[in-house]
Residue, then its C-alpha position, 0 to 999 in steps of 0.5 A: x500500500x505504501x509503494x502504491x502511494x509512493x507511485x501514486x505521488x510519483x506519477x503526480x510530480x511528474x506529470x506536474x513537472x511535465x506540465x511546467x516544462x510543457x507550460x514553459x515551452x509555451x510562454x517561450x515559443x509565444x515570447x520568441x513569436x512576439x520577439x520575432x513579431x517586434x524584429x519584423x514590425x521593427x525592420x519594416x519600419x526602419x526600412x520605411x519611412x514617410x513619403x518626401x513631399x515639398x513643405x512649401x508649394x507656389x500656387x498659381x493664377x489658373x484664371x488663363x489657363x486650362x490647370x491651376x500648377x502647383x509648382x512644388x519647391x522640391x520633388x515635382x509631383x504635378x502632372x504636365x498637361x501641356x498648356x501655359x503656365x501662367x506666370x502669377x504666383x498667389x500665394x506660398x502654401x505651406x504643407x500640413x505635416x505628415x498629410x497625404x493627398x490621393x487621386x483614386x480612379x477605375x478604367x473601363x474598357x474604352x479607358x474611361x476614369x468610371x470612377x474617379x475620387x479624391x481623398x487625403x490621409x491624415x496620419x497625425x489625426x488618424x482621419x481620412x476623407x474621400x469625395x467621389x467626383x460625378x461622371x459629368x462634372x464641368x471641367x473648364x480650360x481655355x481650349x474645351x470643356x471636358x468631363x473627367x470621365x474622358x481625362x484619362x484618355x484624352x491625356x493617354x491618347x495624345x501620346x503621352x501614354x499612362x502618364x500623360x493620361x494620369x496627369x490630364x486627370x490629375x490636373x482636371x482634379x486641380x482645377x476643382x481642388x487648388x492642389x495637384x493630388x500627390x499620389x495616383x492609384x489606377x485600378x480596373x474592375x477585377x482588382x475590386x472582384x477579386x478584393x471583396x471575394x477575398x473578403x468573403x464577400x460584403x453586407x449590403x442592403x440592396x434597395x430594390x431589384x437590379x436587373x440590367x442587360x448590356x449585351x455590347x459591354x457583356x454586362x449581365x445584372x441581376x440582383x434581387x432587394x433585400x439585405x445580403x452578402x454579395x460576392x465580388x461580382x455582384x458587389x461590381x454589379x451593385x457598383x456600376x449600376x445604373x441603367x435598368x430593363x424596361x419595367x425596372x428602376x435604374x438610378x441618378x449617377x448620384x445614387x450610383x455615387x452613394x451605391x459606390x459609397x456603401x461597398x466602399x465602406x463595407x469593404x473596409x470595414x472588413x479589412x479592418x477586422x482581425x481575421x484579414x491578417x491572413x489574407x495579407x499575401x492575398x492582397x499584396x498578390x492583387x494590388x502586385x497585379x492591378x494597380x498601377x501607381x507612384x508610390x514607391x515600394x517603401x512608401x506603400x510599406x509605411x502607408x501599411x504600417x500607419x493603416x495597420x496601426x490604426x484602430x481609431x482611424x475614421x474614414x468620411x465620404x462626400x460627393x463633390x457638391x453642385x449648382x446645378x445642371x447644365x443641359x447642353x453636352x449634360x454637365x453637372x456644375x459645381x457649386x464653388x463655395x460649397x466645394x471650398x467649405x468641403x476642401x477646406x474641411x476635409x482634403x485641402x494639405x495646406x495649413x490655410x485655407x484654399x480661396x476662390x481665386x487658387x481653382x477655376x470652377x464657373x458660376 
């Protein structure tokens, strides 16, 4: 009875001792993984570091010409649009620390911008902001009137090829806005697809039924009312929806904007959540494939590392407000003074005020 205890207490020490040694390999892989984890987060931030754009940019008269030109004192980032330059200087702008501008759009087949935003990234505030530009909004220069939607191609087609193309679009958005866009970001529609299906897909609450057959475009949509999850191809669908068959509802292209608006922010709202992380190399592997743009590779390392460390960040979206509608050629005019109190609210990068004299929109 005596050995059967001391056999008893045996096993007992050393199960417990096994579980010890066990229980102090755990915290010592898990403490050499956080170890690692900060080496890694560690190296990439010293590998990266924030975007170098002037602290300082001339902001011209745009009253003569068909762009308003910043002409940045260090790094030019403006695009090149090929028309005169006036000489007069208003003012010297003095840039907002840390404070980054992007020009967002979508190609269709025919090298239309389908969808067009500008937006800024405030890292300090940890505050970001997007305003989705109209298809037909009222572009003025002093040799045509232009839509952005054909700045793309216009640019692209005169030969300046992609480049030319980005810097007709980015100088239409300088005329609205009073500042060149820093940082382009191009993509096409199969980017979005593959986005939202490695997501697993988006919530969203579709109005009414959908149903639209293009046959030229080979565009199929039909999604029924109600709130669900849709796949990428759906959620383009959603997207892009505007016209409908005879006996169904199509749609303004202001409600086609807030559509865009809500997959945009349903998408983002689950790249935030924690189980994307795995997904990382996915998305890398998409943005590899479909994106063009100018950030260098550090820069778009760092542009993570701040989106990652963010669990506060707001995100805020707008539509470029208008006057009104102008019937022939159809163009939406934008109204001047509310386009400034939203630039100067949201995405202007300087550290004063945007004026109506630093952009050139009709009344």
């Amino acid at each position: 009875m005596t050995e059967f205890r001391k056999g008893v207490i045996f096993l007992k020490n050393f199960s417990a001792k096994k579980f010890m040694i066990s229980c102090g390999i755990t915290v010592g892989v898990l403490m050499a993984v956080m170890a690692v984890g900060v080496a890694v987060y560690a190296g990439i931030q010293a590998m990266t570091r924030p975007p170098s754009i002037p602290t300082h940019v001339e902001i011209r008269n745009p009253s003569t010409s068909g762009a308003n030109i910043n002409t940045q004192t260090s790094n030019n980032i403006s695009g090149n649009t090929n028309e005169d330059i006036p000489p007069q200087i208003l003012a010297v702008m003095e840039r907002k620390p840390l404070f980054f501008t992007f020009l967002l759009f979508a190609l269709d087949s025919g090298n239309n911008a389908d969808v067009i935003i500008v937006g800024a990234y405030d890292t300090v505030a940890e505050e970001a902001f997007v305003i989705s530009i109209p298809r037909d909004t009222f572009i003025e220069t002093n040799r045509r009137l232009r839509k952005p939607v054909a700045a793309y191609a216009v640019g692209r087609s005169g030969g300046g090829g992609h480049e030319g193309g980005v810097a007709m679009l980015k100088a239409d958005m300088q005329t609205l806005f009073g500042f060149t866009p820093d940082f382009y970001l191009q993509t096409d529609y199969e980017a979005f697809v593959r986005m939202v299906d490695a997501v697993d897909g988006v919530e969203i609450n579709v109005p009414f039924h959908m149903r639209y057959d293009d046959p030229i475009d080979n565009l199929r949509i039909n999604i029924p009312a109600g709130t669900q999850v849709l796949n990428g191809r759906q959620a383009l669908h959603f997207a892009r929806f505007r016209n409908a068959n005879p006996g169904f509802r199509a749609i303004t292209d202001y409600q086609r904007i807030e559509n865009q608006q809500q997959i945009i922010r349903a998408l983002f709202d689950e790249l935030m959540t924690p189980r994307t992380i795995a997904r990382i190399p996915e998305f890398i592997r998409i943005y590899g494939e479909h994106v063009n743009t100018n950030l260098t590779y550090r820069e778009k390392l760092w542009f993570g590392t701040q989106f990652v460390g963010s669990e506060d960040m707001t995100v805020s979206m707008y539509t470029l407000p208008m006057a009104y509608t102008r019937r022939e050629g159809w163009y939406e005019v934008p109204d001047r003074e509310k386009v400034l109190e939203l630039v100067n609210r949201t995405i202007n990068p300087f550290t004063r005020d945007i004026t109506a004299e630093m952009v050139r929109i009709s009344q």
